[in-house]
C-alpha positions in Angstrom: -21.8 -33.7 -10.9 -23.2 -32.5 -13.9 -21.0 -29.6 -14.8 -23.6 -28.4 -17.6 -26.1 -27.9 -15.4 -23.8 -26.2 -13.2 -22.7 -23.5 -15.6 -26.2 -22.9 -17.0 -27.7 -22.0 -13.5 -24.4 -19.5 -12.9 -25.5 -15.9 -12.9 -24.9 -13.9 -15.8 -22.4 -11.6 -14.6 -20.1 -14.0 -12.9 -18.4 -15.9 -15.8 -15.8 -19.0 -15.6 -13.3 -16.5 -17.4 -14.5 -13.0 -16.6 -12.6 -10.9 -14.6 -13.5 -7.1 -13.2 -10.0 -5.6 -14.1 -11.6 -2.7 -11.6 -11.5 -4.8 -8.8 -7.7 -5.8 -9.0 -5.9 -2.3 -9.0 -6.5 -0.7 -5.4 -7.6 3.0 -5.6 -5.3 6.1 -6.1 -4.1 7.8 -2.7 -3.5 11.2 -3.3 -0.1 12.4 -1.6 -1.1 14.8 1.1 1.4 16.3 4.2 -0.6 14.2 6.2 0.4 10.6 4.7 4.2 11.2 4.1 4.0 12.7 8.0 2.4 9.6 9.1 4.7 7.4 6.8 7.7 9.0 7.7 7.3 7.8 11.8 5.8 4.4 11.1 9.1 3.9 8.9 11.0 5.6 11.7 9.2 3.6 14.8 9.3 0.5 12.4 5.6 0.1 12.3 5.6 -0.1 8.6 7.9 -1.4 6.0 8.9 0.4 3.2 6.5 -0.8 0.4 3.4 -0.5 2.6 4.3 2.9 3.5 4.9 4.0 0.3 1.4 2.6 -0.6 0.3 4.7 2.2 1.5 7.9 0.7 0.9 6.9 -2.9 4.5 7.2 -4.2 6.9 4.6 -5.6 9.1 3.2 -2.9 12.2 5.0 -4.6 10.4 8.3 -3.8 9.2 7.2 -0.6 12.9 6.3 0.5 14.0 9.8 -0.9 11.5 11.2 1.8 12.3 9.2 4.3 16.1 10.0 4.1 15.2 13.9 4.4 13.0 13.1 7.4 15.5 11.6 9.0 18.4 14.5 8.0 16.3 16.7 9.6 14.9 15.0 12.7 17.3 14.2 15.3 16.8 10.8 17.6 14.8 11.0 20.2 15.8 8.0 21.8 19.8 7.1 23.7 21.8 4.3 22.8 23.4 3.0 26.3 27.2 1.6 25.6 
């Protein structure tokens, strides 16, 4: 295969080298009541992992843990462990 021919019929924005740097970050999520409740009970049903839903909230996962530890001082298990 001729590669010249190749590269001279590639469109003009798409480049061997060029990369959109605005395609690689993901978008902002602003932290509302809403996410960190949502967060909080896929963490606590184990629906989501910690990194995920910190993403979800858009904190760090250190301030996502932090949150997760007062949800769960506050909110008592709903759920009976059998012996």
């Amino acid at each position: 295969m001729n590669l010249e021919i190749f590269f001279t019929n590639l469109p003009n924005s798409m480049g061997l080298l060029k990369i959109d740097k605005n395609n690689l970050t993901p978008a902002k999520v602003k932290t509302t009541p809403q996410n960190v409740a949502e967060a909080n009970m896929a963490l606590f049903r184990a629906t989501m992992n910690l990194p995920t839903a910190a993403k979800h909230c858009g904190m760090t996962q250190k301030e996502m843990k932090l949150t997760f530890w007062e949800f769960l001082k506050y909110n008592e298990p709903d759920y009976e462990i059998e012996s």
